[in-house]
C-alpha positions in Angstrom: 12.0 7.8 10.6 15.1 7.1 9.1 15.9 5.9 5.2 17.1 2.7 6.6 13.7 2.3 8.6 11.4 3.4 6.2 10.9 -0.1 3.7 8.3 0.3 1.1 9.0 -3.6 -0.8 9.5 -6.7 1.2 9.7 -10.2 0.0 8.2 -12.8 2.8 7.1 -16.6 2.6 3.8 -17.6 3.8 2.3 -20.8 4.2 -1.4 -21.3 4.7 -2.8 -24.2 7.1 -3.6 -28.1 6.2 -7.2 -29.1 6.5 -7.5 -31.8 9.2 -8.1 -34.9 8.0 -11.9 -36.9 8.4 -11.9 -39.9 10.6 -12.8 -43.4 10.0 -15.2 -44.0 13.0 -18.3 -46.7 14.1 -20.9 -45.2 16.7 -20.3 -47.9 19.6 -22.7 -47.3 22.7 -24.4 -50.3 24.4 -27.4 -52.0 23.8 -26.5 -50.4 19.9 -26.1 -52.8 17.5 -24.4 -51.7 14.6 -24.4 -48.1 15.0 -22.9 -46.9 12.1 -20.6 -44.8 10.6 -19.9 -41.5 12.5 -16.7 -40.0 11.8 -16.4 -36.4 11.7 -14.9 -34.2 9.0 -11.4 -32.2 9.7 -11.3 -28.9 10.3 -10.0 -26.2 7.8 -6.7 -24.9 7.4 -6.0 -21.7 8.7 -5.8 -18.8 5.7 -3.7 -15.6 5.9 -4.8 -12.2 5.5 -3.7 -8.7 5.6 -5.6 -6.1 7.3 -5.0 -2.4 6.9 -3.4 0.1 9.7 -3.3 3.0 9.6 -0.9 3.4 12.4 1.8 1.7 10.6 3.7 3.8 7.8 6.0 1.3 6.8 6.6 -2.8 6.1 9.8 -2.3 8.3 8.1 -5.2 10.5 8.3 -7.6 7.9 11.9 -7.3 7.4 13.3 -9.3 9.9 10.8 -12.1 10.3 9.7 -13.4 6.6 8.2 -16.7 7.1 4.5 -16.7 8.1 2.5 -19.9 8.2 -0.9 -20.5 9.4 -2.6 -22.9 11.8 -3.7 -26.5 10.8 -7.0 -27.9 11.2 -7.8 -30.5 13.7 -8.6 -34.3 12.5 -12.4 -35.2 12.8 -14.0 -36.4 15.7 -16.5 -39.3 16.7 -20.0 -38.7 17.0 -19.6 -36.4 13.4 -17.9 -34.1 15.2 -16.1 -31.6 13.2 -12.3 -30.7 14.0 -11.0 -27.4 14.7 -10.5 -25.4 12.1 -7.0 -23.5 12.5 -6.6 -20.2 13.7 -6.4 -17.6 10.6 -3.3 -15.5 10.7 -3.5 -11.9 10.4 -0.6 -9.5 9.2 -1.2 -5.5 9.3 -0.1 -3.5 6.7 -0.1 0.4 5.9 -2.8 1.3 4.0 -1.8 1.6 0.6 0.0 -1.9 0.6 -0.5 -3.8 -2.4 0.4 -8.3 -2.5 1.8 -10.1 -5.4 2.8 -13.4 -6.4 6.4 -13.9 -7.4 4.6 -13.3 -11.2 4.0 -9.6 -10.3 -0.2 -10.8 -10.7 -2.1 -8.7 -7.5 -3.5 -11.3 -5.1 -5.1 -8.2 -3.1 -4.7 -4.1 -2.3 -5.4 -2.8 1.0 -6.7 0.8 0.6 -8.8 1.2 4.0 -7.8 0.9 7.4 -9.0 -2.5 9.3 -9.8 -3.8 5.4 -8.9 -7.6 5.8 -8.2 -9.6 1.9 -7.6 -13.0 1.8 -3.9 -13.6 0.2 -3.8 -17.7 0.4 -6.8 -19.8 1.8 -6.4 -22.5 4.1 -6.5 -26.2 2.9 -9.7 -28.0 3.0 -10.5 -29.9 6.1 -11.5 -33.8 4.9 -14.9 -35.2 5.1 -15.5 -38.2 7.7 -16.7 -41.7 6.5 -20.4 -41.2 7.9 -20.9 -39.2 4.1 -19.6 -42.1 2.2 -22.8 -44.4 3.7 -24.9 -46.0 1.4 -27.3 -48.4 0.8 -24.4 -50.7 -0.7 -21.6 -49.6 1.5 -23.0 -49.3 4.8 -20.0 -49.6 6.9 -17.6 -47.2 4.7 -13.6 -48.0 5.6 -12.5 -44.2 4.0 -12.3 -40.9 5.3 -11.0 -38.4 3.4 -7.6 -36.6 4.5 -7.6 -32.8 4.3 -6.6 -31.0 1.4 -2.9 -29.1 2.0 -2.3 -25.4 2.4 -0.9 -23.2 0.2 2.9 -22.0 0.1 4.0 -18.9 -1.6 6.5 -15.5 -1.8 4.7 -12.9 -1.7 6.0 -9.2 -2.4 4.7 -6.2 -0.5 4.9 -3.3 -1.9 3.4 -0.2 -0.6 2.3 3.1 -2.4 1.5 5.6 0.2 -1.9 7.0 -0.7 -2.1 11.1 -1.4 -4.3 13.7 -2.9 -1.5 15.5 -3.9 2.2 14.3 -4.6 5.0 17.2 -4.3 7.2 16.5 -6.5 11.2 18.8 -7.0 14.8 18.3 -7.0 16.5 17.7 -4.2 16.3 21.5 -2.2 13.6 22.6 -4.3 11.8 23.6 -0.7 9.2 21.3 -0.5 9.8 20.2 3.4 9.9 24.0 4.0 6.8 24.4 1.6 4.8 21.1 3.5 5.7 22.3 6.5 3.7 25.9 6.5 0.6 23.9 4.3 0.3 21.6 7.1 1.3 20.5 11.0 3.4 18.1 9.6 7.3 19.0 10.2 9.8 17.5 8.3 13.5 18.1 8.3 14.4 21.4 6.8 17.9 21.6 5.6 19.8 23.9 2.7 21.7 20.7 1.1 20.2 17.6 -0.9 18.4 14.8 0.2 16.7 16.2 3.5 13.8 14.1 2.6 14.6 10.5 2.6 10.9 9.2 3.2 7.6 10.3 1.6 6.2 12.4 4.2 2.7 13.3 4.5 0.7 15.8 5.4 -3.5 17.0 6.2 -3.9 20.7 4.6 -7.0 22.4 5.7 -8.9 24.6 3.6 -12.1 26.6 4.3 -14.9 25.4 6.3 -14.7 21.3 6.1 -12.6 21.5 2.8 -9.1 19.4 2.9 -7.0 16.8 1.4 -3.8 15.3 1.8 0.0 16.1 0.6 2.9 13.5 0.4 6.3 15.5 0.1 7.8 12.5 -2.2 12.0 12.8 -1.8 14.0 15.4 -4.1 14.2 13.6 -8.4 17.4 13.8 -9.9 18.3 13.7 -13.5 18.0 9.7 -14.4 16.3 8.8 -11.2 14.5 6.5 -13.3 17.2 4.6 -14.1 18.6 4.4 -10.3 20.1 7.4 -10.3 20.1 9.1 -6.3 17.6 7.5 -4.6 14.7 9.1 -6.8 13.5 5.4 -8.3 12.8 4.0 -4.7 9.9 6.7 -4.3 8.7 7.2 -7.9 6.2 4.7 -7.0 4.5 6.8 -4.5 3.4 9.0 -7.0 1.0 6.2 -8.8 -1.6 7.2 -6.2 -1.6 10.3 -6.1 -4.4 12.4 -7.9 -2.7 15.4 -8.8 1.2 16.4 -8.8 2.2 19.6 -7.9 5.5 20.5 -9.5 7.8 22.8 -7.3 10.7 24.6 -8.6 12.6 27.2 -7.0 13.1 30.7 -8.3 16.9 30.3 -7.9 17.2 27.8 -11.1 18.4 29.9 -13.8 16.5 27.8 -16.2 12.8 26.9 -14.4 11.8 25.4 -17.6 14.7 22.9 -18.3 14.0 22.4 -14.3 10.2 21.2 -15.4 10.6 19.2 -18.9 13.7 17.4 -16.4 10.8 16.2 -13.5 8.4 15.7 -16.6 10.8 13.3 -18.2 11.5 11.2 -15.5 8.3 10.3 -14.7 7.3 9.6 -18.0 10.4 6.9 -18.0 9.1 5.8 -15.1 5.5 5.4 -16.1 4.2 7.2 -19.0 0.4 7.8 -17.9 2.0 9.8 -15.0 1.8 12.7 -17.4 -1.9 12.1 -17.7 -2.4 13.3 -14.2 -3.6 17.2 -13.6 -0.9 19.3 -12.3 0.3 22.8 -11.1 3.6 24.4 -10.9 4.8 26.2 -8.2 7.3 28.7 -8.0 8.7 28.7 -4.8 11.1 31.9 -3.2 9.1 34.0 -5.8 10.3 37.5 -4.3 14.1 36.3 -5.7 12.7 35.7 -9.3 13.4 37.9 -11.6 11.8 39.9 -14.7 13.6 38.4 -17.4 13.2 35.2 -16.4 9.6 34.9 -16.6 9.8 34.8 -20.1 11.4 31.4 -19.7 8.6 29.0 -17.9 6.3 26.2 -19.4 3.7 27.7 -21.2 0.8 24.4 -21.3 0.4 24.3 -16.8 -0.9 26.4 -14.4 1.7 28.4 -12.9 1.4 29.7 -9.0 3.9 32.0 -7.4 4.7 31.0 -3.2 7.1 32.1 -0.4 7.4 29.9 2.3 9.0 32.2 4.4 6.5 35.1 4.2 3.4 32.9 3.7 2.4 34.5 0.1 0.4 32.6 -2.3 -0.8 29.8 0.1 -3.8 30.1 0.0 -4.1 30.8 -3.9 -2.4 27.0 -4.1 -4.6 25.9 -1.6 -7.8 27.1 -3.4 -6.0 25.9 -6.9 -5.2 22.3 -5.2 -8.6 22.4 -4.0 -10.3 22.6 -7.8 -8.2 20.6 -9.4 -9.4 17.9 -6.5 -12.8 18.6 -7.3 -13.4 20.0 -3.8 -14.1 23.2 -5.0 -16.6 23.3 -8.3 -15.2 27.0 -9.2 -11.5 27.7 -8.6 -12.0 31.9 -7.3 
């Protein structure tokens, strides 16, 4: 998947269905002498939902076709028969996908696949004149006309949904890092930006232990602010339940390197901070002595080497307990 092809925030225009209206209709058979009122009620509008899939990874669907609108229902019938109510219109979403109004107010979050939320209901369909009889008005000349839909722009915005964000500058070696955790296999490069989408990936631990990782792309200095395209993803991390910090040994200054992720994301959304995390020190067999007297002092510190496989499965068992998967981290 490309940068281009990977869309996380669409604007789209949708338009639920008009009820159908209710008839003005007399019963008229023979040998019936005044039969009576007997028009039906119109049927509903259609609404419009969105229904999670877990196939989809993207709103890249949405981004050429933004207007949605939903059937109307059918005008009433003799005999009090009902109209048709229209069809309900269905759009699939990633899981993770949250709706707004134009407002920024949630009309509904789709966190499950095949979970279907209602995002506008359909108008009303109108009642016929057979419920407007009375002992005064016998032969009622109204029928109600059905109530119109409902018209609004809607935002999608999706937040891909992680147990663990991995979070670095740009060639910190966290598609390397994601890449021997898991079976996923993102592009591996030694310049910036390889990762241009959130990738994910399903790490295994013993027995039926597991969660899942979301490599979000490389934070710059004042990627909160639009700097590089850090500010696009930052969102991602609102989901996740811990963050796993990933610097490489190379940095002369691993701690400068942390309070720099830590500050963006607190400019971006302070309670970000008030996640768990762990810090991982990735190409550890490069580090050396005299700078480990110069790393964060107040987080959980892990040493890994992609390359020779050390330390996985420490930061497995680590990820695993700060999950709550494991009740004693040992």
């Amino acid at each position: 998947m490309t940068f281009e092809s990977f869309i996380d925030k669409v604007n789209i225009f949708c338009r639920s269905g008009d009820g159908g209206n209710g008839i003005v209709h007399f019963r008229r058979e023979k040998f019936v002498y005044k039969g009576g009122p007997d028009g039906g009620d119109g049927g509903d509008g259609g609404s419009i939902f969105l229904r999670g899939d877990s196939n989809l990874g993207t709103l890249l669907h949405f981004r050429y076709n933004k207007n949605y609108k939903a059937k109307n229902g059918l005008t009433g019938k003799r005999s009090r028969k009902r109209g048709a109510s229209g069809k309900k219109l269905i759009l699939n979403v990633p899981i993770g996908t949250i709706a707004r109004d134009q407002q920024g107010n949630i009309l509904c979050e789709i966190m499950h696949n095949k979970q279907e939320s209602l995002v506008l209901p359909g108008g009303k369909g109108g009642l016929g004149n057979w419920h407007f009889r009375n002992s005064v008005k016998r032969t009622p000349l109204y029928a109600q006309p059905g109530l119109q839909g409902v018209e609004l722009w809607i935002t999608l915005e999706l937040k891909i949904l992680a147990d663990v964000g991995l979070i670095g500058l740009p060639n910190a070696g966290k598609s390397t890092l994601l890449s021997v955790l898991t079976s996923a296999k993102p592009k591996i490069g030694n310049y910036a930006f390889t990762t241009i989408t959130p990738k994910l990936g399903y790490v295994k631990y013993k027995e039926e232990k597991s969660f899942i990782i979301s490599d979000i792309p490389g934070i710059l200095k004042g990627a909160s602010k639009g700097k590089g395209i850090g500010l696009r993803f930052l969102r991602h991390i609102e989901r996740n339940v811990v963050l796993l910090f990933l610097i490489s040994a190379e940095e002369k200054n691993i701690l400068y390197i942390y309070k720099i992720l830590l500050q963006e994301l607190s400019y971006y959304k302070y309670n970000l901070l008030e996640k768990d995390r762990l810090l991982a020190i990735s190409k550890y067999d490069l580090i050396e002595e005299n700078m480990k007297n110069n790393l964060p002092y107040n987080i959980e510190i892990l040493c890994v080497s992609s390359h020779y496989l050390k330390g996985l499965n420490y930061l497995k068992k680590a990820l695993c307990y700060k999950l709550k998967i494991l009740k004693v981290c040992g």
